[in-house]
C-alpha positions in Angstrom: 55.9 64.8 -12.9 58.2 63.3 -10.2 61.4 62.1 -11.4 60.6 58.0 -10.5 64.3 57.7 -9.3 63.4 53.8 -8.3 63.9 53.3 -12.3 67.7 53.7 -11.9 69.1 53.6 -8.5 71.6 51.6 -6.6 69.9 50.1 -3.5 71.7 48.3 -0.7 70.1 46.1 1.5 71.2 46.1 5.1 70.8 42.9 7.0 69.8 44.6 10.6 71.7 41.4 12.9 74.7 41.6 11.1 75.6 45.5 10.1 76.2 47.4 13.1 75.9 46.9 16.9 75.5 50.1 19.2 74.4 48.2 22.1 76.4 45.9 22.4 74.4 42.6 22.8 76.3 41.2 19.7 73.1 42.1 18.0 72.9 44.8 15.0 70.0 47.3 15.7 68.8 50.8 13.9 71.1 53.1 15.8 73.9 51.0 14.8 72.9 51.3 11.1 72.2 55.3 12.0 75.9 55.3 12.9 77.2 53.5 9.5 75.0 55.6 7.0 78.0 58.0 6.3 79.7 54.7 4.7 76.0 54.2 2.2 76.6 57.4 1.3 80.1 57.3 0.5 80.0 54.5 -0.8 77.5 55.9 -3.2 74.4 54.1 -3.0 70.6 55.9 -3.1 68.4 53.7 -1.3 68.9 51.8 2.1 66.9 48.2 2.0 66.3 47.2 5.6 65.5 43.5 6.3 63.0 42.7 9.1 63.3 44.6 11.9 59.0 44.4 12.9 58.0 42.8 17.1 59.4 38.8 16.0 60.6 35.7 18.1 63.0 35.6 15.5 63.1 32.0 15.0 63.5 33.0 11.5 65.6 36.2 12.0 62.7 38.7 11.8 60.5 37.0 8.9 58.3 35.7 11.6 56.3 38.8 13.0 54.1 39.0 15.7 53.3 43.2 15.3 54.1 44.2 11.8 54.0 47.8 13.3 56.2 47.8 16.1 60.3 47.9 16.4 61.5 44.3 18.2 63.7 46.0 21.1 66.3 43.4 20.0 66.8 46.6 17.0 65.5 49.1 19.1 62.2 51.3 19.3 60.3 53.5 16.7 62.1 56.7 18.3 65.3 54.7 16.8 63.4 53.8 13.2 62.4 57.5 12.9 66.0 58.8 13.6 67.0 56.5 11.0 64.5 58.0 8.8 65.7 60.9 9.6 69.5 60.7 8.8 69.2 58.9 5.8 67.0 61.3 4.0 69.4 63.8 5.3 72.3 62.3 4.0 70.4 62.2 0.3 69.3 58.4 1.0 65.6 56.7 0.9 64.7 53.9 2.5 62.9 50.9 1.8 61.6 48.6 4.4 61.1 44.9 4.1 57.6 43.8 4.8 56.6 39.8 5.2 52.9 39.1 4.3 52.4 35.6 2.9 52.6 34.1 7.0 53.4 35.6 10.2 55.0 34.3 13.2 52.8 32.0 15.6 53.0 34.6 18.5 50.9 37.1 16.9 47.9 37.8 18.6 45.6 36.6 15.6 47.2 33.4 15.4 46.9 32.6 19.3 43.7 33.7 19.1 43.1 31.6 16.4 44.1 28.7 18.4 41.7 29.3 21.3 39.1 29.5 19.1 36.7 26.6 17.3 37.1 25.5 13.8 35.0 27.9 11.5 35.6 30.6 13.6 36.6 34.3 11.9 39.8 34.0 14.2 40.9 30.9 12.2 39.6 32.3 9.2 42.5 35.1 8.5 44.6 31.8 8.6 44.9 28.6 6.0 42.9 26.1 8.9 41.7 23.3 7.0 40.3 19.3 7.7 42.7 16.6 7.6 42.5 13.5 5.1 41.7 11.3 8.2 44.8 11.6 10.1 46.9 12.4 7.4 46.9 16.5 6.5 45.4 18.0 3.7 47.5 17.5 1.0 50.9 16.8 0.7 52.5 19.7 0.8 56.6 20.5 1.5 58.1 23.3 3.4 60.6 24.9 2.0 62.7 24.5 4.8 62.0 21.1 4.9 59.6 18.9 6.1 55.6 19.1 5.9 53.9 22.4 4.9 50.9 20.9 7.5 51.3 21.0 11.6 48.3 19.5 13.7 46.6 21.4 16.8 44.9 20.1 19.5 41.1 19.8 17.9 42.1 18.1 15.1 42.7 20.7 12.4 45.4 21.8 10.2 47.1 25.1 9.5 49.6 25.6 6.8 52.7 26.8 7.0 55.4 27.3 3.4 58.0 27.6 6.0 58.2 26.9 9.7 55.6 25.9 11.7 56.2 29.1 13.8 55.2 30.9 10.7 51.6 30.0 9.6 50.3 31.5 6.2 47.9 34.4 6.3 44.4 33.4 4.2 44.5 36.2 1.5 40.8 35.6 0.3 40.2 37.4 3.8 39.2 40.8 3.6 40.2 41.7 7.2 43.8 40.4 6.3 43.9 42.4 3.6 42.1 45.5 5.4 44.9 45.0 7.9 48.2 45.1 5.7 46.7 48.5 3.7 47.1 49.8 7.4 50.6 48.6 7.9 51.5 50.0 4.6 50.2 53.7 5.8 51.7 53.3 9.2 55.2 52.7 8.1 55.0 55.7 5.2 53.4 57.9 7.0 56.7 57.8 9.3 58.2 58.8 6.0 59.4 54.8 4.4 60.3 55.7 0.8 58.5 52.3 0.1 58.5 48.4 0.4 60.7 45.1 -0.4 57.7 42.7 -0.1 59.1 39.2 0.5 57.9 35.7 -0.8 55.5 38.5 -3.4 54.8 35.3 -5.3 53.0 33.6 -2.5 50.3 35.0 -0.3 47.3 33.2 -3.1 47.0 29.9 -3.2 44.8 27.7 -5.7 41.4 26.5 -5.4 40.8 22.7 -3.4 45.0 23.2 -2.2 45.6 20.1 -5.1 48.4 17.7 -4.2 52.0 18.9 -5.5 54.9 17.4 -6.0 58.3 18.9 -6.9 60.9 17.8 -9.6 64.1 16.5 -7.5 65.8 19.7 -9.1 63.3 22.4 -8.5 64.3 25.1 -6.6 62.2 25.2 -2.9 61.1 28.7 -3.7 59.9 28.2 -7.3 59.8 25.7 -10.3 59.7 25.6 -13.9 56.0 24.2 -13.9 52.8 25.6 -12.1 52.8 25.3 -8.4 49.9 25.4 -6.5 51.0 27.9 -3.7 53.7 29.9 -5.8 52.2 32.8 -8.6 48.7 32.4 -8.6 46.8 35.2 -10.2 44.9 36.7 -7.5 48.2 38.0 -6.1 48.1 40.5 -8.5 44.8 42.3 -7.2 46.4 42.6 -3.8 49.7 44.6 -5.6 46.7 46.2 -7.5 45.7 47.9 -4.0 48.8 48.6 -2.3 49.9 50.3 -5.4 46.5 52.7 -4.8 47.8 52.9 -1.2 51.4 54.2 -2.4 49.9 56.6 -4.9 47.9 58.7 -2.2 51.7 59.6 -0.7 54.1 62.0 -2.3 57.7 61.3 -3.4 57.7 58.0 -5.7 56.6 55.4 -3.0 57.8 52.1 -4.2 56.9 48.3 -4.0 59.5 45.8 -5.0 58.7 42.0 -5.4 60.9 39.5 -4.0 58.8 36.8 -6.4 61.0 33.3 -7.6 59.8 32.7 -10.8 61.1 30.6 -13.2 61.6 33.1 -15.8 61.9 36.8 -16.2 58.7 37.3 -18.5 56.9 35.6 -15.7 58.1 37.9 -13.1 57.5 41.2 -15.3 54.0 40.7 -14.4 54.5 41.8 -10.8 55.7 44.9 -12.1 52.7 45.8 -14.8 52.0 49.6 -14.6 49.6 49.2 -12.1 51.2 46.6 -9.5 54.7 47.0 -8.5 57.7 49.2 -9.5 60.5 46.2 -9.5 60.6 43.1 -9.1 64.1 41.4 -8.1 65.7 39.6 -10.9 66.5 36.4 -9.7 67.0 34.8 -13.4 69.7 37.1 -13.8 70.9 36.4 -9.9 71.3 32.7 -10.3 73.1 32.7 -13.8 76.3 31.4 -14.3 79.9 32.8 -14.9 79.2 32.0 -19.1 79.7 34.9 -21.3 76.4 33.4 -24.2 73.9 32.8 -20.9 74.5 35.9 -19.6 74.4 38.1 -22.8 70.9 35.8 -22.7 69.5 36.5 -19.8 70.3 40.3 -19.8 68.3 40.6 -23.6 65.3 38.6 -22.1 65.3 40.8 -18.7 65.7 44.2 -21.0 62.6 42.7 -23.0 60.3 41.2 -20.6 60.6 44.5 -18.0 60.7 46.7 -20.7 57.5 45.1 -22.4 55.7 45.9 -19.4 56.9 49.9 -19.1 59.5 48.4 -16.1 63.0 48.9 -15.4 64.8 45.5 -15.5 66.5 45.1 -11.8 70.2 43.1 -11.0 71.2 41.4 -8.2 74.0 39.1 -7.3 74.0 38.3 -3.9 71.5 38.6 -0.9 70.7 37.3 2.3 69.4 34.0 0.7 71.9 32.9 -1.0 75.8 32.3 -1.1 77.6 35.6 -1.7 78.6 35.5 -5.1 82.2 36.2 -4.4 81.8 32.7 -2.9 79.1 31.2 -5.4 80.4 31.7 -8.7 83.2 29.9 -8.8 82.0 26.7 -7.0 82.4 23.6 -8.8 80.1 21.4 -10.1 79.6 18.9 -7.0 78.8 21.7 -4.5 74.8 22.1 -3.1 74.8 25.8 -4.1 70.7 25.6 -3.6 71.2 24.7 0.0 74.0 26.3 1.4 77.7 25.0 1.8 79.4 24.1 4.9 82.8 22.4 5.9 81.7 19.0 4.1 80.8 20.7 1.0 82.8 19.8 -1.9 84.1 22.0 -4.9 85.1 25.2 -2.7 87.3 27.6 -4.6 90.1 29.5 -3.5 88.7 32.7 -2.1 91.4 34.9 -4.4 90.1 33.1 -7.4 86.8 33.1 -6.0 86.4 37.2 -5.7 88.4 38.1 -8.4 85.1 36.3 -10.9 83.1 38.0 -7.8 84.5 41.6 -8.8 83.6 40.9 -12.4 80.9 40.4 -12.2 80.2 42.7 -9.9 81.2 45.1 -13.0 79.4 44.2 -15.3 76.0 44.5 -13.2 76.8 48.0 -12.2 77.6 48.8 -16.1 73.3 47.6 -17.2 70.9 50.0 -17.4 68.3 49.7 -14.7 68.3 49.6 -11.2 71.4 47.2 -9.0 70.9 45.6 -5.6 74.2 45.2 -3.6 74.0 43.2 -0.2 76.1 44.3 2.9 79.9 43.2 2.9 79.9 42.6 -1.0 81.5 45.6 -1.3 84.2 44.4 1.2 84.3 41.3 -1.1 83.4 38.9 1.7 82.9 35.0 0.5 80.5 33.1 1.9 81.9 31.5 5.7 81.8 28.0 5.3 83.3 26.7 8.9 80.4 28.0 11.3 80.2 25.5 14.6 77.3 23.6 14.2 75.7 24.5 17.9 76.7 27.7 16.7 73.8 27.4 13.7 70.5 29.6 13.6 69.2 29.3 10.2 65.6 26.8 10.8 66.7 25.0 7.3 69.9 23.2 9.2 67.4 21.8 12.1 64.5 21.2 9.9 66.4 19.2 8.1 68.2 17.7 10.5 71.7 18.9 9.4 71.8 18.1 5.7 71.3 21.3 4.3 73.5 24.3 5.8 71.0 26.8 5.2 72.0 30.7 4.8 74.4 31.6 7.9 77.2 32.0 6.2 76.0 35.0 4.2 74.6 36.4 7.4 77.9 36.7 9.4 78.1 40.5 11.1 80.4 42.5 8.6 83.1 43.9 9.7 84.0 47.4 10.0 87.8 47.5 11.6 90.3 45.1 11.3 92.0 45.6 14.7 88.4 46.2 16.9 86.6 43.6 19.1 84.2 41.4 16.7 85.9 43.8 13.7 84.4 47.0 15.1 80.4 45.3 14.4 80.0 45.6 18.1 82.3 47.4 21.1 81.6 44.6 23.3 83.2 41.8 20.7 80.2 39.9 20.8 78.4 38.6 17.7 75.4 36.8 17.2 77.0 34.2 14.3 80.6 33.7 14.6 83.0 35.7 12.4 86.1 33.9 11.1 89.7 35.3 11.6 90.2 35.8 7.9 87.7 38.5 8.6 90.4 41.4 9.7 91.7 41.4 6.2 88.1 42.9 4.6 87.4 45.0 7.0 86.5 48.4 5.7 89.2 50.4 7.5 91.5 47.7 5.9 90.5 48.8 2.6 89.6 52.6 2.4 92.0 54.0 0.6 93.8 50.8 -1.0 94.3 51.0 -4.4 92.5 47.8 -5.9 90.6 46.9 -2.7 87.1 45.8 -3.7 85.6 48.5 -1.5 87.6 51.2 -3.8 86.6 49.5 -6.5 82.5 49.8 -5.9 83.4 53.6 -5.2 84.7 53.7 -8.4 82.5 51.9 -10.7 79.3 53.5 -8.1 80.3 57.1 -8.6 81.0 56.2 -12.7 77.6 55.1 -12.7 76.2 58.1 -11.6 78.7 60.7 -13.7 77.8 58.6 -16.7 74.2 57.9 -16.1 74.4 54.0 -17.0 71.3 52.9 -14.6 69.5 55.6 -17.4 71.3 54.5 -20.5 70.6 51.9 -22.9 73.1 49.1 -24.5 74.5 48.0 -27.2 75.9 45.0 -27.8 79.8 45.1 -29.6 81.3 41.9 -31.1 84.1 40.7 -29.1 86.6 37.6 -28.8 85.0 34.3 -28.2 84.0 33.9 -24.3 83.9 37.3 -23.9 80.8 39.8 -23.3 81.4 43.3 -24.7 78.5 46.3 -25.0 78.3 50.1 -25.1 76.5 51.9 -22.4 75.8 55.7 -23.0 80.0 56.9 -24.0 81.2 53.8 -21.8 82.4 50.1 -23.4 82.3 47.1 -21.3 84.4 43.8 -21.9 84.5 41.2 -19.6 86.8 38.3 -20.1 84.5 34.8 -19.1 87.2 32.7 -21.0 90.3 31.2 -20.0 92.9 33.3 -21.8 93.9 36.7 -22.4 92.3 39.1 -24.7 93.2 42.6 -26.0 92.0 45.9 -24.4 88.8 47.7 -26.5 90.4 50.7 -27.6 90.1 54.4 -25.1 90.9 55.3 -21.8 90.4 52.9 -19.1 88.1 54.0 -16.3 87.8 51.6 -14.2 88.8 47.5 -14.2 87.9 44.6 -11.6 91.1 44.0 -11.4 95.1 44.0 -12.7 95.7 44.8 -16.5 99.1 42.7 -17.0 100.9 44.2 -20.2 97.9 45.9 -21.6 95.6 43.2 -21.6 92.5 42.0 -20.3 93.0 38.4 -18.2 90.7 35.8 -17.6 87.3 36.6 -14.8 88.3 40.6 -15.8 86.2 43.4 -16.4 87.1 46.7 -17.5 85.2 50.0 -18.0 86.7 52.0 -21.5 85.7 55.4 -22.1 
């Protein structure tokens, strides 16, 4: 009986461009996440999450692959992945690596052999090639980075692509594509991966005759509150059916985790039915709202749906899709949160304001039973950076559509690791792929370890609680508490956190931890404390 430590543990997803740089090209890369594991592992996370990192173009930083088992030499080589390997499961850590299925980048050999070969061919048959409508493509389709979902090639025909058009979707009715992932899975466990983050899981199937679709004006671009044609369909499910088989012939809880945007939690449970995946990432809990009766609501319908289907629930709060939530959760009403902010952006809030709901909430999440995602530089409590150059842009959303959406840069700037260092000790060189703003020297780590109320001492804190107290295996208990307030009892530890406006009075024990200043006794407003 192995011990199925996915079912409670912390994992922290490491953006490879943006953690560390050892060689100096402004670049992250695996040795300069090698170099950095001592911080995981202080901080006190159990699983390292590493975004792409596969042979790309990296028109779409890394989800565009052209050899889905190779090292890009912008990170490094596989000598560098297995040292990685290496001294993470040496330092007590797993790690999880972030595979991209549902397209892959034009440049892989399939695709350009696709496009020197006819219509009806099997080349063009591992991809979505279809007939026109006259000139007009298929159907009418959107990518979610903007624009048509269709490009043209030269002999008339159409090939779909949900993103770029450097990133055409795989046909998953193909047995040779799926033949060919089942190998990628082996390749990268048998050099001892501790399991998968599968992006866009909810894609990959699409439905029968590719109907027309057409969004509501508030839908989200990676899911919607009715059926959609290209998001969910049920034969996904027999393709997690086999990779699960494929996990279950290695030792050590391999694990699959579904990066599927569904519009509710009970639909995404069913990527993580006994026999599919082991998580799925909670995204209805990700893009709630700082509002004491929504959250209490989505954390009883993510404790029921998961636990319906024998799964632990997940919680996230930021990632490398979204503002940071230090930034997020306090913007006002008038701000584009679904597509990025920039220096035009109204309702920005004052960053103090801004990370003191962000540390609150960060409390509460690390308080639920289950397993917690924490993105690089949250616990630094970096906001989102707003002011990034335009020409200093990468993100394919700001030039697909033409400027009017930001896109996700401004969670992707490098981190930074020393306030007095060249580019804030990310790279030796001061180089940095996306620029990092001045304000940056002030979250450094180095400016922080130690500090009594720093955010980083704080996630040590409420991290190593976690673990003494076994919360991510407790259950909870919800307490009644002042109006605009969310109180509950995890194992021998209470939780209040103070959503409203005013003051309230302190649960009754010893304090163990708080997201910040306890003026007279009390708890203030966009607080949380830990009482044991």
């Amino acid at each position: 009986m192995t011990n199925e430590w996915w079912r409670s543990a912390v994992i922290y997803q490491v953006y490879p461009r943006s953690f560390a740089d050892a060689s100096g090209d402004g670049v992250g890369d695996l040795a300069g996440i090698t170099s950095r594991l001592d911080h995981l592992r202080d901080l006190g996370v159990d699983v390292v999450w590493l975004s792409p990192f596969m042979t790309s173009p990296q028109k779409d930083a890394g989800y565009d692959v052209s050899d889905y088992r190779d090292v890009d030499p912008l990170f490094g080589t596989l000598d560098d992945f297995d040292a990685l390997i290496v001294r993470a499961h040496g330092l007590d850590l797993r790690v999880i690596v972030d595979l991209v299925p549902n397209h892959s980048s034009d440049q892989h050999p399939w695709f350009q052999e696709a496009l020197a070969s006819e219509p009806g061919s099997a080349a063009r048959g591992r991809y979505m090639f279809r007939e026109g409508d006259g000139d007009q493509p298929p159907n009418n389709w959107q990518s979610v980075f903007g624009g048509p979902a269709w490009t043209r090639v030269a002999d008339g025909q159409w090939y779909l692509h949900l993103f770029d058009a450097s990133q055409p979707d795989f046909d998953w009715s193909n047995d040779e594509v799926r033949a060919d992932f089942r190998t990628t899975l082996r390749f990268w466990l048998d050099r001892g991966a501790d399991g998968f983050r599968v992006d866009v899981a909810h894609g990959l199937v699409k439905a029968d005759g590719l109907p027309d679709y057409t969004p509501p004006e508030d839908a989200d671009s990676m899911g919607g509150a009715e059926p959609v044609p290209y998001w969910g369909q049920d034969g996904v499910h027999d393709v997690y059916r086999e990779w699960h088989a494929v996990l279950a012939e290695y030792e050590g809880d391999r694990v699959l985790c579904a990066e599927a945007w569904m519009p509710t939690v009970g639909e995404i449970a069913k990527w993580v039915r006994p026999d599919e995946m082991h998580q799925a990432f909670n995204f209805s809990y990700l893009m709630s709202e700082w509002d004491a009766e929504g959250l209490r609501g989505v954390i009883d319908d993510s404790l029921a749906a998961f636990g319906a289907v024998g799964a632990p629930s997940t919680w996230v709060l930021s990632n490398h899709d979204v503002i940071r939530h230090a930034t997020r959760l306090a913007l006002g009403d008038e701000s584009p949160q679904g597509h990025g902010i920039g220096p035009t952006s109204l309702g920005i809030p004052d960053t103090a304001f801004a990370l003191r709901r962000g540390n609150a909430a960060t409390a509460v999440m690390l308080a639920l039973p289950g397993s917690a995602y924490i993105y690089q530089g949250e616990e630094l409590g970096l906001p989102e950076v707003i002011d990034i150059p335009d020409d200093a842009r990468q993100d394919p959303t700001w030039f697909r559509t033409n400027g009017e959406r930001y896109g996700r840069d401004g969670c992707r700037v490098p981190i930074p690791w020393s306030a007095a260092s060249p580019a804030f000790g990310f790279s030796e060189t001061g180089a940095s792929w996306l620029p990092q703003p001045d304000s940056w020297a002030a979250y450094a780590r180095d400016a922080q370890a130690g500090i009594d109320g720093s955010t980083l001492e704080l996630y040590r804190a409420l991290l190593r609680l976690r673990r003494e107290r076994g919360l991510g295996k407790g259950g909870l208990e919800w307490l009644e508490s002042p109006a605009g307030t969310l109180s509950f009892r995890n194992g021998d530890v209470t939780v209040l956190a103070n959503v409203s406006a005013d003051p309230v009075d302190l649960p009754a024990g010893q304090v163990l931890a708080a997201s910040g200043p306890l003026p007279d006794g009390r708890l203030p407003s966009d607080t949380t404390v830990w009482v044991g």
